[in-house]
C-alpha positions in Angstrom: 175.0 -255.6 79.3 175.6 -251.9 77.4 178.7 -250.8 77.5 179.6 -247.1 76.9 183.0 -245.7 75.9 183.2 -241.8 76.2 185.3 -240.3 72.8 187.0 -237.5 74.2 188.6 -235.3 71.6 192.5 -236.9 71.5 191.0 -240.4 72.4 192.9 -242.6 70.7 192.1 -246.1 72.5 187.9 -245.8 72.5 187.6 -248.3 69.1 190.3 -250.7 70.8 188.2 -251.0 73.9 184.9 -251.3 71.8 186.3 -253.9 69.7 186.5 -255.6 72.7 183.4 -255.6 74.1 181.4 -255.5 71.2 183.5 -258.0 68.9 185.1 -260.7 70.9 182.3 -260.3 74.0 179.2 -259.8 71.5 178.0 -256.8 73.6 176.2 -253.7 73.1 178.6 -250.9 72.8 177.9 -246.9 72.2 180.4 -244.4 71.2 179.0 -241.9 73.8 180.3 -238.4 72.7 182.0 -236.0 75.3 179.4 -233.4 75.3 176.4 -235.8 75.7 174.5 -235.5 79.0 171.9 -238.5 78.6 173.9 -242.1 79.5 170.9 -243.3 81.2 170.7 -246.6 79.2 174.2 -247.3 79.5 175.4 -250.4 82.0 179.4 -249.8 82.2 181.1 -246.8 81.0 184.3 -246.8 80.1 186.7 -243.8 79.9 189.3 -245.2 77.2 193.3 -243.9 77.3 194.5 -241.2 74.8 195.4 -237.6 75.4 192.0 -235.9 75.9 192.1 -232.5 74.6 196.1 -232.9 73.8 196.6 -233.0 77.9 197.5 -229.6 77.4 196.9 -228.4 80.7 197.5 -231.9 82.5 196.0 -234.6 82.1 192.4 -235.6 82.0 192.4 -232.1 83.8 190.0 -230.3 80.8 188.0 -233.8 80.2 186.6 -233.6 83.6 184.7 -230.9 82.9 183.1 -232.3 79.3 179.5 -232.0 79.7 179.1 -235.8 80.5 181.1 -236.2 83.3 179.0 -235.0 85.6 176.7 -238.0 84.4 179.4 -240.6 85.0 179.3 -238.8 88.5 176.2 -239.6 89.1 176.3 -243.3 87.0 179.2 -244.2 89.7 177.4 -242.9 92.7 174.3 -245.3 91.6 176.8 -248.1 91.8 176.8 -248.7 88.5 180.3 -250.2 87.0 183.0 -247.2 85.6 186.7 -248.1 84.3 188.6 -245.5 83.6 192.5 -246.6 81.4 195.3 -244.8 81.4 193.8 -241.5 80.4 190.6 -242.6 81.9 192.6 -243.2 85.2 193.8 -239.6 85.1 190.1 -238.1 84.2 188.7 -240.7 87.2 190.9 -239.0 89.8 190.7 -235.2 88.5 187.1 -235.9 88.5 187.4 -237.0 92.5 186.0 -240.4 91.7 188.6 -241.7 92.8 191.7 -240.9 95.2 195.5 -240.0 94.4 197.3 -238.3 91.8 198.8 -238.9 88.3 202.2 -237.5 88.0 205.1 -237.7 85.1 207.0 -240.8 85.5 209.7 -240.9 87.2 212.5 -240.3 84.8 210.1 -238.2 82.6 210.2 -240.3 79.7 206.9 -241.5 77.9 207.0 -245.6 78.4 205.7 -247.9 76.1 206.2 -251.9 76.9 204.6 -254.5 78.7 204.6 -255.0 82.5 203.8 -257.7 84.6 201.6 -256.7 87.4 199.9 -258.6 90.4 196.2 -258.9 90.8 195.7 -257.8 94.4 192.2 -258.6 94.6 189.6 -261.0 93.4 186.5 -259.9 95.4 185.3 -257.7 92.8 183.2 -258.5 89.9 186.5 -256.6 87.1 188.6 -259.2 88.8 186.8 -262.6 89.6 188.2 -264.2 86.4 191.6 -263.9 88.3 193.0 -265.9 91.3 194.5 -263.7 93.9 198.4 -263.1 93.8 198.0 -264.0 89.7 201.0 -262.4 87.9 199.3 -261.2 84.6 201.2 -259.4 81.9 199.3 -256.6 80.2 200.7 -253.0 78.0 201.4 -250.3 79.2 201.7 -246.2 77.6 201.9 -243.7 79.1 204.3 -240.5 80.2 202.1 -239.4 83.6 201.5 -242.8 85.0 203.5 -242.3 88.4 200.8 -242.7 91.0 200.8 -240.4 94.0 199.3 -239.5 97.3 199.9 -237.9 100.2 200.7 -240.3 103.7 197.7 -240.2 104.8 195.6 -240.9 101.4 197.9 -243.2 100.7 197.1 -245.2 104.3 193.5 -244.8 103.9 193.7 -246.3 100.1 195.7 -249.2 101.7 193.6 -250.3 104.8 190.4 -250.0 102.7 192.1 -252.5 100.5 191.5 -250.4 97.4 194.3 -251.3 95.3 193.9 -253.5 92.6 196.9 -254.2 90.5 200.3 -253.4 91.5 203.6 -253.3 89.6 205.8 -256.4 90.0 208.8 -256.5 89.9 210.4 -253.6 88.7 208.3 -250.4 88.8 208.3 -248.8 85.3 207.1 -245.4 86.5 207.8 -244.4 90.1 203.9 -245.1 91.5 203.6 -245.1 95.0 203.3 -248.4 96.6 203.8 -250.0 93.1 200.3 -249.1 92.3 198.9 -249.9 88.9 195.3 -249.9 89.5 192.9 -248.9 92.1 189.2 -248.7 93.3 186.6 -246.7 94.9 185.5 -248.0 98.2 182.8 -249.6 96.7 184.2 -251.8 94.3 182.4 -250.4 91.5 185.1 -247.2 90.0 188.6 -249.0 88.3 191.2 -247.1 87.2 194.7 -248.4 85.9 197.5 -247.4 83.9 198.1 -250.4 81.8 195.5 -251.4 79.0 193.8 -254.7 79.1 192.0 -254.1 76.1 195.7 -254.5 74.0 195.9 -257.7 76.1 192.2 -259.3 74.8 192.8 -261.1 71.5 194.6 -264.1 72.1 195.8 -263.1 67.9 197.8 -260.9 69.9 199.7 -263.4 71.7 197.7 -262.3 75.3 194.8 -262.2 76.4 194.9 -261.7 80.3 193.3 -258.8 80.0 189.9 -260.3 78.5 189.2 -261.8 81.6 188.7 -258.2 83.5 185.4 -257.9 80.8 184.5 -261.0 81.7 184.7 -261.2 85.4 182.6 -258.1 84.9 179.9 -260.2 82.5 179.9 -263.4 84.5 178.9 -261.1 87.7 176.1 -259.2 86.1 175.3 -262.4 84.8 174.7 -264.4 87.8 173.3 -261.4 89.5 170.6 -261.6 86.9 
């Protein structure tokens, strides 16, 4: 499987998430600069957290408009497997690939710790590695990670059974609905706040988050 990890300028977590993939899972992994418009040979493409183009406007507001989004567009709409972290999250649902809002937290402070969040679904091939209900710890980093969406967003997210993670415990940022992570209606768009790539070397005292990558191998794999 090729992964791809888009390098926005301010990216600052695109060689943590291909250390992942291409050191501990052995996979092929391009750097895929912002302004590229050919991804054709690319399996998975992940959009990596950071503060693409300084979030100066709001964020992942001017990355949407880099050159290649419009090819991740199009890479999701094939079916093809998109994760978008922290930052990624933000571009995912400026870009309309996925629903809701990311707003300031809610007491407007930039957060950096560790949360504990519950894995909502299974049925997808990020999550198989997981049992449903698991309580998995992974970081989070971020000052716009409050989810939001209006009532009726909000309901249609809900009964489709698009979200993914949620916050448990106490909520560290104000999100809706506790929500941490979410999905497209197909299964195939992810995008969550907290960063299972800092939770994948077990050198690092966790790795719950290495089983997202490999849920996602062990699917392709089986498929194949």
């Amino acid at each position: 499987m090729k992964f791809g990890v888009i390098v926005f300028p301010g990216s600052n977590c695109d060689r943590d998430v291909a250390y992942v993939t291409r050191d501990l899972l052995g996979q092929p992994t391009r750097m895929v600069w912002h302004q590229e418009t050919d991804i054709a040979d690319l399996d998975v493409v992940i959009i990596p957290g950071g503060f693409s183009y300084g979030d100066y406007l709001r964020c992942g507001a001017i990355a949407r408009f880099s050159p290649v989004m419009q090819q991740v567009i199009e890479h999701a709409q094939k079916g093809k497997f998109v994760i978008g972290i922290c930052n990624g999250f933000q571009v995912l649902t400026e870009a309309g690939l996925l629903p809701g809002v990311l707003t300031r937290n809610r007491d407007l402070h930039f957060i950096c710790d560790r949360a504990p969040l519950k894995v909502e679904r299974t049925n997808l091939p990020w999550t198989q590695a997981y049992t449903t209900g698991e309580v998995i710890t992974l970081p989070i980093a971020h000052g716009e990670g409050q989810f939001y969406a209006n009532a009726a967003t909000l309901a249609e997210i809900e009964d489709n059974g698009q979200v993914v993670f949620r916050y448990e415990g106490e909520n560290p940022n104000g999100s809706l609905n506790n929500i941490a992570g979410i999905c497209d209606r197909q299964g195939n768009v992810l995008g969550m706040m907290p960063h299972p790539e800092r939770a994948s070397d077990a050198m690092l005292g966790n790795s719950d988050g290495l089983r997202l990558f490999q849920g996602l191998l062990e699917k392709v794999a089986a498929l194949a």
